[in-house]
Every structure is written in C-alpha cells, then in structure tokens.
Residue frames as a rotation matrix with the C-alpha (Angstrom) as fourth column:
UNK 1
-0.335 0.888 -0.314 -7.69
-0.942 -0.315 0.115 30.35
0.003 0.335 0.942 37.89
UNK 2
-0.368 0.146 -0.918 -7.77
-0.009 0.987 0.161 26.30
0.930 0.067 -0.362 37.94
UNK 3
-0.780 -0.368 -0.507 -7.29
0.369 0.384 -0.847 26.12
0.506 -0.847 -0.163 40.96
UNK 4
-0.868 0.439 -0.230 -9.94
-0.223 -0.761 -0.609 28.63
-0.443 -0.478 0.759 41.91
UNK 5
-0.256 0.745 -0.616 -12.49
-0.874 -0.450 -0.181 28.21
-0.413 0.492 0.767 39.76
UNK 6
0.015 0.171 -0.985 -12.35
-0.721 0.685 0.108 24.72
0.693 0.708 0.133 37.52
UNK 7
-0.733 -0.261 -0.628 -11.01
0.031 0.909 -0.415 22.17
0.680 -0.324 -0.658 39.89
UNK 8
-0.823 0.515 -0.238 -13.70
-0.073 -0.513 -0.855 23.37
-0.563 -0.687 0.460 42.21
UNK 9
-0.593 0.520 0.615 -16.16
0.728 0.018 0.686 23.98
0.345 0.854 -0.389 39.93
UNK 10
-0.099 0.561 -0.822 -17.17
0.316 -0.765 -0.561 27.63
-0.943 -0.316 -0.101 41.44
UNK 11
-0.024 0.275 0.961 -19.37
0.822 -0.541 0.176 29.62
0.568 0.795 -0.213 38.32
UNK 12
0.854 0.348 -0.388 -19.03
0.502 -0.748 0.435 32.28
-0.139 -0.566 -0.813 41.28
UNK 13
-0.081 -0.881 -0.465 -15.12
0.250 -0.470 0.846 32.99
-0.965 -0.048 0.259 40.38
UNK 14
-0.026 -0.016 1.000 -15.92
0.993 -0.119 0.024 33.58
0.118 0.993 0.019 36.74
UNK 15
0.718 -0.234 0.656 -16.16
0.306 -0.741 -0.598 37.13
0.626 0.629 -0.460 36.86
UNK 16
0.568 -0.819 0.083 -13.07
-0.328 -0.133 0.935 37.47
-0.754 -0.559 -0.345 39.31
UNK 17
-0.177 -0.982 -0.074 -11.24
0.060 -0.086 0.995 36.20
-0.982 0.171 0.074 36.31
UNK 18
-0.221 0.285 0.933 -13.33
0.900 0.429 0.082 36.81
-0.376 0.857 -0.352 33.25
UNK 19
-0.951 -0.163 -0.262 -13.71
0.130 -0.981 0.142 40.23
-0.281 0.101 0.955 31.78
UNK 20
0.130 0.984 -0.125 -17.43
-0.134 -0.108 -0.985 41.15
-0.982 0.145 0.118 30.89
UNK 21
0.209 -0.240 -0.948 -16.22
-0.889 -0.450 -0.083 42.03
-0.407 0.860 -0.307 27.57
UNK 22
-0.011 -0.952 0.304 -15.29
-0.760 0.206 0.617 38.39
-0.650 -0.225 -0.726 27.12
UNK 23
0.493 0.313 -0.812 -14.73
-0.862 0.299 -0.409 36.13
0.115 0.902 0.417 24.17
UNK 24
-0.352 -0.445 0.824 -13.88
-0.320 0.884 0.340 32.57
-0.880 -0.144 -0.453 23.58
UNK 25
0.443 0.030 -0.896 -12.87
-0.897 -0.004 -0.443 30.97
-0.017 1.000 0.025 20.51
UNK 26
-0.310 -0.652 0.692 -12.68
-0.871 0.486 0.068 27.48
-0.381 -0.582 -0.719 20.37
UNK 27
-0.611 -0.112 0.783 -11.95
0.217 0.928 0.302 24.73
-0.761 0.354 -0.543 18.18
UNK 28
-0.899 0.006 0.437 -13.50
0.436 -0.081 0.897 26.92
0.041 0.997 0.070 15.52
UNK 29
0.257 0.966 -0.004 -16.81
0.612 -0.160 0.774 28.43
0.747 -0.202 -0.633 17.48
UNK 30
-0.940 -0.328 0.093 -17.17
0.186 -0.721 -0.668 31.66
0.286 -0.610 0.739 19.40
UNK 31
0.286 0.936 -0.207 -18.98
0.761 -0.091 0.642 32.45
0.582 -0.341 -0.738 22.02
UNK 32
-0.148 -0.053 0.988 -19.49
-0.078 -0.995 -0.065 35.54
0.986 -0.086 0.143 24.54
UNK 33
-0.835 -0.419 0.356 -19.09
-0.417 0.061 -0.907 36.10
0.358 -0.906 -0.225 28.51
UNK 34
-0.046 0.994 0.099 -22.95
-0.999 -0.047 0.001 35.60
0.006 -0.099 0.995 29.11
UNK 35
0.762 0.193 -0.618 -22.87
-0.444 0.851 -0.282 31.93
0.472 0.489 0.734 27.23
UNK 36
-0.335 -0.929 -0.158 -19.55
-0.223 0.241 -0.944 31.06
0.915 -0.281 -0.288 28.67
UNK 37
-0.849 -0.111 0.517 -20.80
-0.430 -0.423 -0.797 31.50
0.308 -0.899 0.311 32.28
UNK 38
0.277 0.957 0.089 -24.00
-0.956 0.283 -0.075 30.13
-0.097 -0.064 0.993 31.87
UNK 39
0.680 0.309 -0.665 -22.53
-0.362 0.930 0.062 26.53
0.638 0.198 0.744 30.15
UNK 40
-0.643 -0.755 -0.131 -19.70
-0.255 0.372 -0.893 26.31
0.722 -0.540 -0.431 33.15
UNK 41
-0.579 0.537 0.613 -22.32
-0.710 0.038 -0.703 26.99
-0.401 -0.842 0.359 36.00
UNK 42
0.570 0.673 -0.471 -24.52
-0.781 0.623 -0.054 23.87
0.257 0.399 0.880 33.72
UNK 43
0.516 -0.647 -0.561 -21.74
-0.232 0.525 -0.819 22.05
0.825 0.552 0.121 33.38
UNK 44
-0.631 -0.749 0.203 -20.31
-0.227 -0.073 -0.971 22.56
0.742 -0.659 -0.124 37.21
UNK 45
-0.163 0.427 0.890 -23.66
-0.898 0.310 -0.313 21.44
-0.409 -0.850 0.333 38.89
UNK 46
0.790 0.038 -0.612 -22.89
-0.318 0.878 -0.357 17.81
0.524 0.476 0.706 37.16
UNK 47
0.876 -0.374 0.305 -20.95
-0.244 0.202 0.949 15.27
-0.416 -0.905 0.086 39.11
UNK 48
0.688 -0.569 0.451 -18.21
0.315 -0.326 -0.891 16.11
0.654 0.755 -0.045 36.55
UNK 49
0.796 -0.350 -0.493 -14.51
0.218 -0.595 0.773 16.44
-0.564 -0.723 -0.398 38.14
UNK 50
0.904 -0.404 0.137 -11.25
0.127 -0.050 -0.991 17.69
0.407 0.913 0.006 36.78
UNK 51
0.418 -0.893 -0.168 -7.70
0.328 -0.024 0.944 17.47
-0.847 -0.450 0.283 37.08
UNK 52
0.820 -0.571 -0.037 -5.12
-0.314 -0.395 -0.863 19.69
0.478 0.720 -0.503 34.93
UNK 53
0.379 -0.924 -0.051 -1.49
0.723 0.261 0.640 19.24
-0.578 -0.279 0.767 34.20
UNK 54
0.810 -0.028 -0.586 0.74
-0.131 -0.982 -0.134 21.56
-0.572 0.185 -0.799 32.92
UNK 55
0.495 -0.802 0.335 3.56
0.861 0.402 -0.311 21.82
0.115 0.442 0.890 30.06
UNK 56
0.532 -0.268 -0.803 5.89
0.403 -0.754 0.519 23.91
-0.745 -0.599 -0.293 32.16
UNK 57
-0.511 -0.784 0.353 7.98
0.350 0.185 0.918 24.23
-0.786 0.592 0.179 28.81
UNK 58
-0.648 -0.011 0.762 5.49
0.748 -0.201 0.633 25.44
0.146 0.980 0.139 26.94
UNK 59
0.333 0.615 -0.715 4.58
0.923 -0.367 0.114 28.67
-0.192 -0.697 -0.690 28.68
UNK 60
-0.802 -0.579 0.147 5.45
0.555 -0.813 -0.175 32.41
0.221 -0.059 0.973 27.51
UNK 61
0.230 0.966 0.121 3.80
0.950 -0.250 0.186 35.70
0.210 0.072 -0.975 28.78
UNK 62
-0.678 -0.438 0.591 3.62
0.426 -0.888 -0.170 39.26
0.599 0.137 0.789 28.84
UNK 63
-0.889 0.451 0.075 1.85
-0.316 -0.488 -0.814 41.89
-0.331 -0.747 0.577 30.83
UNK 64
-0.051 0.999 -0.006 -1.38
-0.831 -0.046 -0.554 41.17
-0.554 -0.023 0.833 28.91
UNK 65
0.350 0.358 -0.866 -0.81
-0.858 0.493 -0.144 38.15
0.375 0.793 0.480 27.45
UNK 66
-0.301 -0.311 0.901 -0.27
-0.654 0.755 0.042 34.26
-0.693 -0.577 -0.431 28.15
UNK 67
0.169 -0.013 -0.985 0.15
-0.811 0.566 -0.147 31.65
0.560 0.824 0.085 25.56
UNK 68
-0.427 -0.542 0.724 0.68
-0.877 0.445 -0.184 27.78
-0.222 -0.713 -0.665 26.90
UNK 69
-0.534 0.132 -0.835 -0.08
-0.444 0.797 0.410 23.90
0.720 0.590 -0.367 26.76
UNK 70
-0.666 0.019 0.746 -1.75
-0.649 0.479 -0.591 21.84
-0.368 -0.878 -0.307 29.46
UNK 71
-0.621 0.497 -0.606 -4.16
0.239 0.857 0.457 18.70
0.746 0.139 -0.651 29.96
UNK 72
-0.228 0.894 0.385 -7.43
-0.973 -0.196 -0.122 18.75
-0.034 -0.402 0.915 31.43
UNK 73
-0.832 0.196 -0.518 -8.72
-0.047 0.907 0.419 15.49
0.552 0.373 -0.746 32.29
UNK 74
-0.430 0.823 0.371 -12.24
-0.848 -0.509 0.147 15.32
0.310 -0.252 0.917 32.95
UNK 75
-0.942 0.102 -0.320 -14.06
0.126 0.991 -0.055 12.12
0.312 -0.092 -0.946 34.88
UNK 76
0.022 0.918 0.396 -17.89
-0.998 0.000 0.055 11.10
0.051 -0.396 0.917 36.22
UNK 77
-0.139 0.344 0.929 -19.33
-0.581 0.731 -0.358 8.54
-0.802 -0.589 0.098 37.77
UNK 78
0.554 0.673 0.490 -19.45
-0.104 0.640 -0.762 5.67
-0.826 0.371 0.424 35.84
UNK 79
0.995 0.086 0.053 -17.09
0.045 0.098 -0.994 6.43
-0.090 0.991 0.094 32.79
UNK 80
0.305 -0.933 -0.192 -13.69
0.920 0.236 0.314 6.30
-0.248 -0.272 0.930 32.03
UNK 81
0.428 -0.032 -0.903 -11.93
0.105 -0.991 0.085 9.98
-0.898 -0.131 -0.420 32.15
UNK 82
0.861 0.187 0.474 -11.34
0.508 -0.381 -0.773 12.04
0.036 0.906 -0.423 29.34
UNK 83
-0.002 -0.627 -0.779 -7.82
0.352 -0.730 0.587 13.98
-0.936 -0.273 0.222 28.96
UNK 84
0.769 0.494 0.405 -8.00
0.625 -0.450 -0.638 16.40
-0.133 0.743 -0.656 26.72
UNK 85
-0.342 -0.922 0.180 -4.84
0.925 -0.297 0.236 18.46
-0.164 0.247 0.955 25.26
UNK 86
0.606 0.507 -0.613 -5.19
0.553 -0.823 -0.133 22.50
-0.571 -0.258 -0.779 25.67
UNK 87
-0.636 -0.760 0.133 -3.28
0.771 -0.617 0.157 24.86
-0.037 0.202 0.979 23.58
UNK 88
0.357 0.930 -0.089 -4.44
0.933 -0.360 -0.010 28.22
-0.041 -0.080 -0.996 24.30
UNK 89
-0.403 -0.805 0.435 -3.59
0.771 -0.555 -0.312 31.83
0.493 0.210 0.845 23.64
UNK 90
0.012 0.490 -0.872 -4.97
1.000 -0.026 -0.001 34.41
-0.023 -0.872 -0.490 26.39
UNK 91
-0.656 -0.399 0.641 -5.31
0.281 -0.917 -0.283 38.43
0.701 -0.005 0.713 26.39
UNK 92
-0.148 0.226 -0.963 -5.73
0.987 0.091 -0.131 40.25
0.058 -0.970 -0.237 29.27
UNK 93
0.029 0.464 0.885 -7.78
-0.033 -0.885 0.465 43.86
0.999 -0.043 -0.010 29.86
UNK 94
0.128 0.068 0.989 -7.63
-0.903 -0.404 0.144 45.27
0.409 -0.912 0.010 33.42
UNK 95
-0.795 -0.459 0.396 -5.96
-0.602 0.680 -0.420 42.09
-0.077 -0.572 -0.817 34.85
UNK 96
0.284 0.538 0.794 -8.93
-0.229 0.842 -0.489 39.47
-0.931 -0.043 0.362 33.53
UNK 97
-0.542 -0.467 0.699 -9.17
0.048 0.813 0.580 37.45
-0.839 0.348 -0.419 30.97
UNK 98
-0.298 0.398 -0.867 -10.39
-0.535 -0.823 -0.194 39.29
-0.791 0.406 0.458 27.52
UNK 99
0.552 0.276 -0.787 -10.03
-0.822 0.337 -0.459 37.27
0.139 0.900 0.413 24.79
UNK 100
0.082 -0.380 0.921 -9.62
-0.511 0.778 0.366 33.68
-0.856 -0.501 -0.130 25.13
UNK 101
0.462 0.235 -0.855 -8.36
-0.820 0.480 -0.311 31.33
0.338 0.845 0.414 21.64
UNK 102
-0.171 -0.400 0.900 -7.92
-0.693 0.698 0.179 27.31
-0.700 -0.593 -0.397 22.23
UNK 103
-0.080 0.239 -0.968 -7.77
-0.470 0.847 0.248 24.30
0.879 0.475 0.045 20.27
UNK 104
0.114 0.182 0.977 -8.65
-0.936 0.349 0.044 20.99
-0.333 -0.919 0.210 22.25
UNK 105
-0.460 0.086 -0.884 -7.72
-0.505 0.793 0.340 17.51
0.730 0.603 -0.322 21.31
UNK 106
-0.547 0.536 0.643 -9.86
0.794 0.090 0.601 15.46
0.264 0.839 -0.475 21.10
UNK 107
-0.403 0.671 0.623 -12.70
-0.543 -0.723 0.428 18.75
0.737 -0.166 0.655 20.70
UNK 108
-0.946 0.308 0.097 -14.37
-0.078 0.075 -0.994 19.37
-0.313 -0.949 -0.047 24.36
UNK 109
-0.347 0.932 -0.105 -17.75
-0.808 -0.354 -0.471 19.77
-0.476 -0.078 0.876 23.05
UNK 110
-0.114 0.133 -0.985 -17.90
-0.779 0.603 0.172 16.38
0.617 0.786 0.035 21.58
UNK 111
-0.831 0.183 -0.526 -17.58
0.491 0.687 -0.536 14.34
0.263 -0.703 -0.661 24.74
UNK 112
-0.247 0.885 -0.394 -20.50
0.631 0.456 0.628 13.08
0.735 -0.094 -0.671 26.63
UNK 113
-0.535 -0.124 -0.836 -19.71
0.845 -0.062 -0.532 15.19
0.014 -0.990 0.138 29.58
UNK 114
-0.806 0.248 -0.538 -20.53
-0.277 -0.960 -0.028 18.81
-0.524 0.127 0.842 27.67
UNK 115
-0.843 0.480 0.242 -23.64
0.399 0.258 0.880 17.77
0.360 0.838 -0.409 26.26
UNK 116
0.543 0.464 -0.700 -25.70
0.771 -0.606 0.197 19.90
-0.333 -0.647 -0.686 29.17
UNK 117
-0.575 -0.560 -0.596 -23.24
0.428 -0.827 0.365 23.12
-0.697 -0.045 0.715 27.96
UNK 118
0.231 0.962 0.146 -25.14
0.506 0.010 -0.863 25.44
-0.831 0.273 -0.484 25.85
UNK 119
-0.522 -0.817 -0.244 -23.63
0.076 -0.330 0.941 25.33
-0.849 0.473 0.235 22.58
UNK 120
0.357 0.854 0.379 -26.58
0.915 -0.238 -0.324 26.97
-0.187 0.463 -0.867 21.22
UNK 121
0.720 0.522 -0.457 -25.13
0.497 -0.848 -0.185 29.67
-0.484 -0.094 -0.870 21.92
UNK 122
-0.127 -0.992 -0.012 -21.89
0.355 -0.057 0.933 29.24
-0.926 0.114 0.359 20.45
C-alpha cells in the first residue's frame, strides 16, 4: 500500500485499499473514509515527498489483522524532512483496510506539511 499509493502520492489507490466503511483513529482524533481521502488527495497535490522504513521486528498479523512499527519521513522544497515514528494497529473487511488506529511521534497533524489536510473534519 506504500508503495502504491503514499510514496507516489496516487488519492486514486485509496479505495483499492481502503474500505468505504473506513475509520481512522489517530493520535486521539477520528475521522471517516470521505475525510481521509479528501485530506490525502490535498495533501498529495503538494510538492510533499515520502520515504518509509520499516521495523521488520515489530510486525505480527492475522487474516484480518496487522499490527506494526515503521517511519515515515516526509520532505518539501525548502525544509528540512520530518521522520515521524508509526505504531499502528490495522483491521481488515473483505481484504481492505477497515479500521485503522495509530499513534505518531512527533503528531502528523502538527507539522507544517499537513496544514492543507482537512482536519475539520476530524
């Protein structure tokens, strides 16, 4: 789904791995598939790139589920990049992505980059 979707920045693969039905909880604010989709596709026509790393070690899953750690560093023109720590638990309905819970250090929605996301709607 990085690979497809973030590092790219396609808001066209979102529902290839997002479930209509979907939630996100994060860092203490939920939002719904609609709002989700709307502040990536904001947020992905900004010259905003990203690179992820993984903590192969901290990875377990089941048929519908997927717990795990990774980094997300985020960069633009002009500033120094951002890496952000992911911990994230994942449930999965008909092979997308149903319910999504994450902490972020430091919180994504505080950097300069997500200030175009619409966390009005959150």
């Amino acid at each position: 789904m990085f690979d497809h979707m973030v590092i790219v920045k396609n808001p066209n693969m979102i529902e290839r791995y997002y479930h209509p039905d979907f939630e996100l909880t994060t860092n203490g604010m939920t939002q719904g598939y609609e709002a989700f989709a709307r502040g990536h596709a904001t947020v992905y026509a900004t010259p905003i790139a990203y690179a992820v790393e993984y903590d192969e070690d901290a990875w377990v899953s089941t048929e519908d589920q997927v717990a795990g750690r990774l980094w997300i560093t985020t960069s633009r023109p002009g500033e120094e990049p951002k890496r952000l720590e992911v911990v994230l638990i994942a449930s999965l309905l008909d092979g997308k992505i149903y319910r999504l819970w994450e902490l972020t250090w430091p919180d994504w929605s505080s950097l300069e980059a997500f200030k175009t996301y619409d966390q009005e709607q959150f």
